[in-house]
N, C-alpha and C positions, 0 to 999 in steps of 0.2 A: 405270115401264113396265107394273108389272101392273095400275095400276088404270087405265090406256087401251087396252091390248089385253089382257083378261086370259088368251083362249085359246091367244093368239102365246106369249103369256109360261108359261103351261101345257104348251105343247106342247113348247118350248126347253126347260123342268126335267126335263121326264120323258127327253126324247132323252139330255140330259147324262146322268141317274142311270141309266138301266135302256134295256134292248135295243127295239126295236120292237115286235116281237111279245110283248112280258110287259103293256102298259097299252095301252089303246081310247079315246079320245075320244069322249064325247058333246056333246050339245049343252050339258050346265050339269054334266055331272058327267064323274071319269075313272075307269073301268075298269080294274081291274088282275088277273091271274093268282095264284093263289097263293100266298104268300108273300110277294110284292114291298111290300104293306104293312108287315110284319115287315123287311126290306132295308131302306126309305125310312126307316122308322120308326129303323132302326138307323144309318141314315147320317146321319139330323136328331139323334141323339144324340150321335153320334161328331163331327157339326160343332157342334152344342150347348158340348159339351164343351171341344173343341177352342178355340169362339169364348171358354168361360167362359173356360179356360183361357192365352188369347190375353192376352183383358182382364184377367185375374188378374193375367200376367205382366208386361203393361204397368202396370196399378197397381204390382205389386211395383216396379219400376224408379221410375217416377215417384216414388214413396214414398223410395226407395231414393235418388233421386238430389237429390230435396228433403233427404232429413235427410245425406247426402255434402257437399251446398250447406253446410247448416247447420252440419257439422260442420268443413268446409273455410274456413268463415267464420271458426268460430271457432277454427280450430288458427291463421289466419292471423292471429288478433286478438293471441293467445297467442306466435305466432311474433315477433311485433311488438313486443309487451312484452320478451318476453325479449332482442332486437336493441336492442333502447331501453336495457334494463337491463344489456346488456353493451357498449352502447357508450358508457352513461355509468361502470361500472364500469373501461373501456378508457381512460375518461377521468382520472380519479381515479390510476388506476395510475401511466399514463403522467406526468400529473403528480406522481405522488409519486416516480416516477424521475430527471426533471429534477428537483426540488428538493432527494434526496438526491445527487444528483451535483455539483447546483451546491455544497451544502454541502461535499463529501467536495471540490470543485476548489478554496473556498475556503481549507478546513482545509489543503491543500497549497501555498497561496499564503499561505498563514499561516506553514507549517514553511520555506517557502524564506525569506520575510522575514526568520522569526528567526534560522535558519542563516544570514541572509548579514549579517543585524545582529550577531551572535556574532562571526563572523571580520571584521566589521569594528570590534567592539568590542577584539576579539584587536590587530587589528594597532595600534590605538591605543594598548592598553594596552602592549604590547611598545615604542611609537613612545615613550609617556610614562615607562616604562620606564628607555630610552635616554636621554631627557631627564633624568630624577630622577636618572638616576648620573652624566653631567653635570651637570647643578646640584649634586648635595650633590662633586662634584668644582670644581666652579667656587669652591661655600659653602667647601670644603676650604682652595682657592686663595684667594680672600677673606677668610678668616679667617686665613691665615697673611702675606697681606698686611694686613689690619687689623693685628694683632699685630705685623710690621714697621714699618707705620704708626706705631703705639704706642709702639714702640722707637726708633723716628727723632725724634717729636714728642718723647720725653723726653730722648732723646739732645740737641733741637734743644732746648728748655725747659734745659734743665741747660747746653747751650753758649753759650744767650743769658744764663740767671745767668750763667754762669763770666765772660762777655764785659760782662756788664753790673758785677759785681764788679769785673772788671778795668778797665773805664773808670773806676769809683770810686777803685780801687786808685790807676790815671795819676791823676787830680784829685788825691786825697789826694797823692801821689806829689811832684805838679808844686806843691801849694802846700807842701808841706813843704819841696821845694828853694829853693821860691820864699822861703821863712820863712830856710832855713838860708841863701840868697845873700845876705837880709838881716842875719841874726845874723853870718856872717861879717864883712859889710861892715860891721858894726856894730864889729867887734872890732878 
């Protein structure tokens, strides 16, 4: 606007900054009271200032919010690792917990096997136990019958001689009578 009307635009600066009667219009130049150079002069530095300090403050931010970025980047890169690295550490645990457990379920499916192989080893041996003193009772019984055996087969041995003796004895017996019914009748 000031470089197509530049008096409109002259005229609108001076109104905003300073009173009416402190600056004059000419045709190419403006007139001012004393002091109001010193004012203007003081208000272009206080907006100067103000504007450095504007754009100062916006760099600062901008700057501020570039290296925030950068740092947010990289705390998130780092956050990530570290989630990564704990949820493969989570992994690893977790597995090493199922596998002592499955071990530590086996080891007790171990102890129950053998405890129940033990009392069933128990009750067998108690079973064969019962059997062995039966048997060496039966062996007892079979042996004192063998040995009756023994004594019946010699008793029987000894009354088949005695019997077989004495069939010989009748023979001998019957031909001696038979000898002497002879020699009688001979006589």
């Amino acid at each position: 606007m000031w470089r197509d009307k530049p008096r409109m635009f002259a005229e609108k600066a001076c109104h905003k900054c300073l009173e009416k009667e402190k600056f004059a219009l000419g045709k190419t130049k403006i007139f001012f009271r004393t002091g109001q150079v010193a004012l203007l002069e003081r208000i272009r530095v206080e907006t100067l200032s103000a504007s450095a300090i504007l754009i100062q403050s916006c760099w600062r931010g901008f700057v501020a919010r570039r290296k925030f970025l950068v740092l947010r980047k990289s705390l998130l890169t780092i956050q990530l690792r570290y989630e990564k690295s704990a949820v493969i550490i989570q992994k690893y645990w977790r597995g090493y917990l199922v596998r002592r457990a499955s071990i530590e379920r086996r080891k007790k499916i171990v102890l129950v096997q053998c405890c129940v192989r033990r009392w069933l080893a128990r009750r067998r041996l108690r079973e064969l136990k019962i059997e062995s003193r039966s048997v060496l009772h039966l062996q007892k019984l079979n042996t004192g019958l063998e040995n009756k055996i023994i004594d019946l087969k010699m008793k029987l041995d000894l009354m088949t001689a005695e019997r077989n003796r004495l069939a010989r004895a009748e023979v001998t017996l019957e031909k001696l009578r038979a000898e002497m019914g002879i020699l009688e009748a001979e006589r």
